[in-house]
C-alpha positions in Angstrom: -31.3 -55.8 -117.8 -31.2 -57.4 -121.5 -30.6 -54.9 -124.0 -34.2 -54.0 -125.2 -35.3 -53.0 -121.9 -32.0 -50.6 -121.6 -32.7 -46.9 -122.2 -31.2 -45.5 -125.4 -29.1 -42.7 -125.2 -27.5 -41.1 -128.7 -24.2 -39.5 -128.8 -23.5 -36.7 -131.3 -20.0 -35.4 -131.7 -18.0 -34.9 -135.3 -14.5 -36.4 -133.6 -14.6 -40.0 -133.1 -12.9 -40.4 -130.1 -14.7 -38.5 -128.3 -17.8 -40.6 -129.2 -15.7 -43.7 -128.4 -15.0 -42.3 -125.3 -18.6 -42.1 -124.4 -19.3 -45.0 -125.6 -16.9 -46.7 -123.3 -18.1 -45.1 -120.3 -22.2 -45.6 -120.7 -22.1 -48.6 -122.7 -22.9 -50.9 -119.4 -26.1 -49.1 -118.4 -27.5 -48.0 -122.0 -28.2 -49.2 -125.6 -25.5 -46.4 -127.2 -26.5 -45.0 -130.9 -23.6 -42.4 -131.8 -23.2 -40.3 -135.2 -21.0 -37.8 -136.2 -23.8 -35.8 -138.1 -26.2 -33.7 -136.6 -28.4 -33.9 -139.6 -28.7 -37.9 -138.8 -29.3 -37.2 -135.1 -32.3 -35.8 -136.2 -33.4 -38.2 -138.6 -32.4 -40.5 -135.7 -34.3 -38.9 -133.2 -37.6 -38.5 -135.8 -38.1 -42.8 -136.3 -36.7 -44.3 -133.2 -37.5 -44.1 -129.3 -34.2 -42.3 -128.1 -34.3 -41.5 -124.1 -31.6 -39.0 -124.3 -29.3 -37.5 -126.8 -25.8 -35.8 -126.1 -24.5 -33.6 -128.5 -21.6 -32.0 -129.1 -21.5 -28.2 -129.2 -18.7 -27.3 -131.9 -19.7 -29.0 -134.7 -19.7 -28.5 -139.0 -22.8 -27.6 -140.4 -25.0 -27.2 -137.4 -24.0 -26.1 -133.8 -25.4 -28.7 -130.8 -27.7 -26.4 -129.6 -29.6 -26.7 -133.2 -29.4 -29.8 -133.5 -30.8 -30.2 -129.9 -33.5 -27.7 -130.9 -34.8 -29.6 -133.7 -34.8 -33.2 -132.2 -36.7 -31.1 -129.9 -39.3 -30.5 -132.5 -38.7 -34.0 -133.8 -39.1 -35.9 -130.4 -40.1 -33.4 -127.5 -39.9 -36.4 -124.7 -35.9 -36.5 -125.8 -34.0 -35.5 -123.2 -31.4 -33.2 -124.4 -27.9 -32.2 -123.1 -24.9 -30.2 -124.2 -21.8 -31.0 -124.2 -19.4 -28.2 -124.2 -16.1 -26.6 -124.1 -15.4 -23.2 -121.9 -15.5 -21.1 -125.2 -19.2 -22.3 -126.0 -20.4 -21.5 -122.2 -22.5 -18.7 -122.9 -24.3 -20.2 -125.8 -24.7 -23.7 -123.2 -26.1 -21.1 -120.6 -28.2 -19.4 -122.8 -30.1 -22.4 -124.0 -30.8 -24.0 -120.9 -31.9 -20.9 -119.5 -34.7 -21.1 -123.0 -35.8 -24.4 -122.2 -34.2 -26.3 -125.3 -31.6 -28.3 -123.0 -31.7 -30.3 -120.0 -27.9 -29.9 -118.7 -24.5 -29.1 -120.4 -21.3 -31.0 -119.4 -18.1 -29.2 -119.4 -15.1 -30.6 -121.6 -12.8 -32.1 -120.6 -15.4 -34.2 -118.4 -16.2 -36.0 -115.5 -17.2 -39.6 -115.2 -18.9 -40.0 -112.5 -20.7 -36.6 -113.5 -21.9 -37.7 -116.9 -22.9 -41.2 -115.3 -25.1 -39.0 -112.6 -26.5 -36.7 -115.1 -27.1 -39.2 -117.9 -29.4 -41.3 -115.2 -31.0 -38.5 -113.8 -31.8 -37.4 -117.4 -33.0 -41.1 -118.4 -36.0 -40.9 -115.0 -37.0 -38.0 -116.4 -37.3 -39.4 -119.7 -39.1 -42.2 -118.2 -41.3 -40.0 -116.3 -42.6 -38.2 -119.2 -43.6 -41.0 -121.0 -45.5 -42.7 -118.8 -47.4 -39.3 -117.8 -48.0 -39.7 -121.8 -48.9 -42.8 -121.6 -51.3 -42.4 -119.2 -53.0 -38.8 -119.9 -56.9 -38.7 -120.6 -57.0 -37.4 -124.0 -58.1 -34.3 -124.6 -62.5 -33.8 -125.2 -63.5 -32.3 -128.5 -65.0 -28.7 -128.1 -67.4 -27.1 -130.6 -66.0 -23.9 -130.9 -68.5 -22.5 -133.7 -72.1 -23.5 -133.9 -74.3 -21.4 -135.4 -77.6 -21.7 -133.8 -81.2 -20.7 -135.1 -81.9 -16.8 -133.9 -85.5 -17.1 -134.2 -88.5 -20.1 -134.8 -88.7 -23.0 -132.9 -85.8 -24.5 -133.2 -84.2 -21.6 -130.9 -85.8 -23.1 -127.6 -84.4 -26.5 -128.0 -81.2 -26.2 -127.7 -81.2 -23.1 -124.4 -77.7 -24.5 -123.3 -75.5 -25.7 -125.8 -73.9 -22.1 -126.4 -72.6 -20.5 -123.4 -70.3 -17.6 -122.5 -68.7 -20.0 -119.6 -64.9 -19.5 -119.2 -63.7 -22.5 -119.1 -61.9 -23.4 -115.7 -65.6 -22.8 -115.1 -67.6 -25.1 -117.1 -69.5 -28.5 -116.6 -70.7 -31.0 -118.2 -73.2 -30.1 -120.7 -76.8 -31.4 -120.2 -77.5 -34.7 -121.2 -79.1 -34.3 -124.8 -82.5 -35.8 -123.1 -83.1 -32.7 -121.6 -83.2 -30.2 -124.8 -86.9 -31.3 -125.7 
């Protein structure tokens, strides 16, 4: 797999070696972006195509899980996990549990554990963009129209305003029919 066709996963975490570390051990597999600053995760995460992002729970200025929030708001097909130490397990818990996260990791970590997660994480981020890439786009509703109470006008347009919920409606009639 050449490099541009390699998923890109970015690694946040304000101590260096534990970036390097991460680095190390995904750097076969994936095109590795890393900072130290959750700020620039974001900024990151808002003008490039980033698979998955690991962050870092215990961090200065902003705790993972905000970070992780906001790229969510950034980039909501980023696949987000935590990475954590014991103290930080109920805030980890707590997020998943709200949607915000995909996984946390435990420090000190596994290998083979953030291999298996970090791919599973990667289909799913592949999954969801091609069901983007592939969704009908939405039809354009008229959701005022204020038609003629009275005269003429009234009796040619008998369908165009209904009280249909909609799991229930149909087409409308072709615009042929109105006259």
């Amino acid at each position: 797999m050449t490099k541009t066709n390699k998923p890109t996963i970015l690694l946040v975490d304000d101590e260096e070696r534990i970036l390097r570390s991460l680095k190390l051990l995904l750097r076969h597999e994936y095109n590795i972006k890393t900072t130290t600053d959750g700020r620039e995760a974001i900024d990151i995460c808002s003008h490039q195509k980033i698979d998955v992002v690991i962050s870092d729970q215990r961090m200065p200025i902003m705790s993972g899980v905000d970070v992780l929030k906001r790229i969510k708001e950034k980039s909501p097909s980023t696949i987000r996990i935590l990475l954590t130490g014991y103290a930080d397990l109920a805030a980890a818990i707590g997020s998943v549990n709200e949607g915000e996260i995909y996984r946390f990791l435990q420090k000190p970590w596994n290998g083979d554990e953030i291999r298996s997660v970090v791919a599973s994480a990667v289909e799913v981020s592949k999954q969801m963009s091609d069901l983007a890439s592939t969704a009908i786009p939405p039809t354009l509703e008229v959701r005022d129209i204020v038609a003629p109470s009275s005269g003429p006008e009234k009796d040619k347009i008998p369908n165009l305003v209904t009280t249909t919920p909609s799991h229930e409606r149909t087409r409308p009639p072709h615009p042929a029919s109105w006259f």
